[in-house]
C-alpha positions in Angstrom: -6.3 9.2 1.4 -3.4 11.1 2.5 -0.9 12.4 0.4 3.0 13.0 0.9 6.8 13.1 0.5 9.2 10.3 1.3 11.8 12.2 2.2 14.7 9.8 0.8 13.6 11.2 -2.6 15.8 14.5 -1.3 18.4 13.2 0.6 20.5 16.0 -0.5 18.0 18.6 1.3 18.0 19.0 5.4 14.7 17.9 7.0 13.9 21.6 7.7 14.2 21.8 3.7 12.3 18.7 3.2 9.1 20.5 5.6 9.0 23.5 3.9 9.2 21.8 0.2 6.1 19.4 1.5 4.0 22.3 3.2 4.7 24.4 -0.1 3.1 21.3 -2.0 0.3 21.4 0.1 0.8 17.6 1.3 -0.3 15.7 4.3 2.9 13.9 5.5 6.3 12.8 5.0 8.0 9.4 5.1 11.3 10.3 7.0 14.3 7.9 6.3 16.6 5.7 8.0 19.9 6.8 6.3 20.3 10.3 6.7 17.8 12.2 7.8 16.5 10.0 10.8 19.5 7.9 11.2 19.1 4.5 12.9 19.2 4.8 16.7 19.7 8.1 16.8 17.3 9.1 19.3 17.4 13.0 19.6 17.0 13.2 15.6 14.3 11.3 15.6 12.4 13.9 18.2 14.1 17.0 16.6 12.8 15.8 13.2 9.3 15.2 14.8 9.2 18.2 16.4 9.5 19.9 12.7 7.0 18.1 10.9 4.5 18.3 13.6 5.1 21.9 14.1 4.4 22.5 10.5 1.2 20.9 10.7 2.6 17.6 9.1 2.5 13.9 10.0 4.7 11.7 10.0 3.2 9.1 8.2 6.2 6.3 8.6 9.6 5.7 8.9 11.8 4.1 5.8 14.2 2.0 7.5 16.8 0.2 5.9 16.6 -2.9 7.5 16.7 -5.8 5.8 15.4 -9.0 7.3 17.3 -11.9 7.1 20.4 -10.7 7.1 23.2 -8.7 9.7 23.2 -5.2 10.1 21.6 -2.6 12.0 19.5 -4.3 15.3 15.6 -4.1 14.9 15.6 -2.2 18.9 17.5 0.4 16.9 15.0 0.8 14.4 11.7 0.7 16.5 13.0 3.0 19.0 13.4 5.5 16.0 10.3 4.9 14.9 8.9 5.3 18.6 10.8 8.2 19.0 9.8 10.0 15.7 5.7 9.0 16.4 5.8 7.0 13.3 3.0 4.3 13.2 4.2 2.8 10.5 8.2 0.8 9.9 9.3 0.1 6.3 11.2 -2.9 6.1 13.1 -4.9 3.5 12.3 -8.5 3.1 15.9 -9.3 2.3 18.1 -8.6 -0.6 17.3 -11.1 -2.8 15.2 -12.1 -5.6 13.1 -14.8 -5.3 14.3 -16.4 -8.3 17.3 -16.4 -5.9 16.0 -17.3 -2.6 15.9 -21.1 -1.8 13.8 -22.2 1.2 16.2 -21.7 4.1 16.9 -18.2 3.3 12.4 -17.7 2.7 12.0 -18.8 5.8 15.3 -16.6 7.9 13.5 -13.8 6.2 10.1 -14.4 7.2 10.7 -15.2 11.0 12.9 -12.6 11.4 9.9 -10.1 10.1 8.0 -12.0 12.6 10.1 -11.3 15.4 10.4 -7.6 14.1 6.7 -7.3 14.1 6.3 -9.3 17.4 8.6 -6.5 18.8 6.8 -3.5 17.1 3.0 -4.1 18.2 4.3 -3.8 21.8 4.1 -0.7 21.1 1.4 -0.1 18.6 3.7 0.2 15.7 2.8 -2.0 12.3 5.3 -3.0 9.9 4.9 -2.2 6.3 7.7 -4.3 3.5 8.7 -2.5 1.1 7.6 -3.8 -2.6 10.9 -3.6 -4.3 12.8 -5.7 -7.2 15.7 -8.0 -5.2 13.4 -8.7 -2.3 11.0 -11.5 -1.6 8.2 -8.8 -2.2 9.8 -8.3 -5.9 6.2 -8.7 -7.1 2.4 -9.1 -6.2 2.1 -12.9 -6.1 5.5 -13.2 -4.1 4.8 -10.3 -1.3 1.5 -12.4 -1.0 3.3 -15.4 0.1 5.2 -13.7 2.1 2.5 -12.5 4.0 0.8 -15.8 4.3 3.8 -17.0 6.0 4.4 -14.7 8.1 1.1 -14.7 9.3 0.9 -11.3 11.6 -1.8 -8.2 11.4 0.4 -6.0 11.7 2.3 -6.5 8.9 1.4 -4.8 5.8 3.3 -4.4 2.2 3.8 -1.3 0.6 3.2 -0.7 -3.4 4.8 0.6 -6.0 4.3 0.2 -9.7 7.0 -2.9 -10.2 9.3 -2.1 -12.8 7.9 -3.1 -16.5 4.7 -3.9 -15.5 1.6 -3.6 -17.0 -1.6 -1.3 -16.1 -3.8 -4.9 -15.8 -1.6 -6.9 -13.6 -1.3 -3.9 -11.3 -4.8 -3.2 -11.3 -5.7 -7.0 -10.7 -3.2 -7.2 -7.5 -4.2 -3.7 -5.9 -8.2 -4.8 -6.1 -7.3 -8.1 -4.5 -4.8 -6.5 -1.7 -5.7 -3.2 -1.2 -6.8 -3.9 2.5 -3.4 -4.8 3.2 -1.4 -1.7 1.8 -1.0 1.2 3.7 1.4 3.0 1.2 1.7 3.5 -2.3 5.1 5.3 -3.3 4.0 7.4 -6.3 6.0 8.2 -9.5 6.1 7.7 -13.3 8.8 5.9 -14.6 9.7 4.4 -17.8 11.8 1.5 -18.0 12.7 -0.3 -21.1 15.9 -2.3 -22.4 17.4 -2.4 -19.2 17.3 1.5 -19.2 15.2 3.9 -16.7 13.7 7.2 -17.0 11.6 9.7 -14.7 8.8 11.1 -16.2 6.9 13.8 -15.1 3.7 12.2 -12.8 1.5 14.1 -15.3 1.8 11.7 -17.9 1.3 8.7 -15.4 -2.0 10.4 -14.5 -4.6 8.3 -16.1 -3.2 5.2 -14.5 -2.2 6.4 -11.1 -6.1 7.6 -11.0 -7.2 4.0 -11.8 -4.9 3.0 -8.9 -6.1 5.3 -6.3 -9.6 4.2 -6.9 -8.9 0.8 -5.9 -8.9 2.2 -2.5 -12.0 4.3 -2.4 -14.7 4.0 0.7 -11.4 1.8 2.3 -12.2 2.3 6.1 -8.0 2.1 6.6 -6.3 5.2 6.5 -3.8 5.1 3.2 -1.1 7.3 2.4 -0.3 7.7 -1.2 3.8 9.4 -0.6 5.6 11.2 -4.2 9.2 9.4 -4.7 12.5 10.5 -6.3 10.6 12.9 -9.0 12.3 13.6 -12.1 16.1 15.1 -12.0 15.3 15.2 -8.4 14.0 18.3 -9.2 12.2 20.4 -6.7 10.2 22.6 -8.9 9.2 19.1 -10.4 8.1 17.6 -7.4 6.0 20.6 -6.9 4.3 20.0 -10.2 3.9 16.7 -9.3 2.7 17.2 -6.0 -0.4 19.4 -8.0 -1.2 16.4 -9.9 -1.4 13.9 -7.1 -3.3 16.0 -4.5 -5.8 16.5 -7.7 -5.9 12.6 -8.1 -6.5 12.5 -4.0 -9.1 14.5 -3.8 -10.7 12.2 -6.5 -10.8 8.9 -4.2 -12.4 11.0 -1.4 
């Protein structure tokens, strides 16, 4: 397991900030993203931002596009030939914008083909697609990315994971062992969320958890990247405590 940044987390930091705050950590890698540090189709960012992380001994574990399937916006050929262009192996998609409680059938299925298509498109050129596992999606929760995936039907698309929002240390532990051969991601934090109302919490006190959910992927032949997100009052000196606690945690699944 490989540990990291996702470099949305400082969007207000350039991404010759965001290398030196992630080589100070000591991490592995860094999830570059799609709205302002590697903007879509924007080709010669994409290599200048490559160039960076790979001359700081980094890698550039994926790219955190904002595209959402299903719906207008930016074109997919934008997207991938960022990716391409940054040597990300990985695409972070959005399976739409909304809930599933939301969703009927016609709009299931626009997002699912069009993820299809997008992945059709990406292993032409070796690159997998990962959804991100976010409320408002179709991959709001474990049993709803999982039917996602089953129709969609394609190897090279993965979900990411995240803890969900108000969920419990069982039910998270439960989906993980089940589909941790399908996650290549985990965007680590420690939130608390109650009556409607979040807060960041230092990942210190998320420890014993996250190290229960780290294990789920020991002695997993794929390579996993576990990537610190949007840390307490976006806080550098707190994502460098943070960053000590995963990299301890890491170096436990080993």
């Amino acid at each position: 397991m490989k540990t990291g940044l996702v470099s949305v987390s400082f969007r207000q930091l350039s991404p010759g900030e965001i290398v030196e705050l992630a080589s100070k950590a000591g991490l592995n890698a860094i999830e570059w993203g799609g709205d302002v540090h590697v903007p879509h189709g924007d080709l010669n960012a994409a290599r200048e931002v490559r160039a960076l992380t790979e001359s700081a001994g980094l890698t550039v574990s994926s790219y955190g596009s904002y595209y959402r399937a299903g719906e207008t916006g930016v074109a997919f050929e934008q997207v991938l030939a960022s990716a391409v262009a940054l040597g990300a192996p990985l695409i972070r998609i959005w399976a739409g914008s909304k809930s599933p409680r939301d969703a009927d059938e016609d709009y299931r299925q626009a997002v699912a083909r069009d993820i299809a298509a997008a992945s059709d498109q990406a292993e032409k050129v070796g690159v997998k697609i990962g959804l991100e596992f976010h409320r408002n999606t179709l991959t709001e929760t474990g049993e709803e990315a999982k039917k996602l995936l089953a129709a969609i039907r394609r190897e090279n698309v993965l979900t990411y994971w995240q803890p969900p929002l108000g969920s419990n240390e069982r039910d998270n532990l439960d989906f993980l062992r089940e589909m941790s051969g399908a996650i290549p991601v985990l965007h680590v934090y420690h939130w608390l969320y109650e009556n409607e109302k979040l807060e960041r919490l230092p990942l210190a006190e998320g420890a014993a958890a996250w190290e229960k959910y780290l294990m789920c992927f020991n002695n997993f032949p794929r390579e996993t990247y576990a990537l610190l997100e949007f840390v307490r009052d976006d806080s550098p000196e707190q994502f460098l405590a943070d960053a000590a606690v995963l990299q301890k945690l890491a170096k436990g699944v080993k």
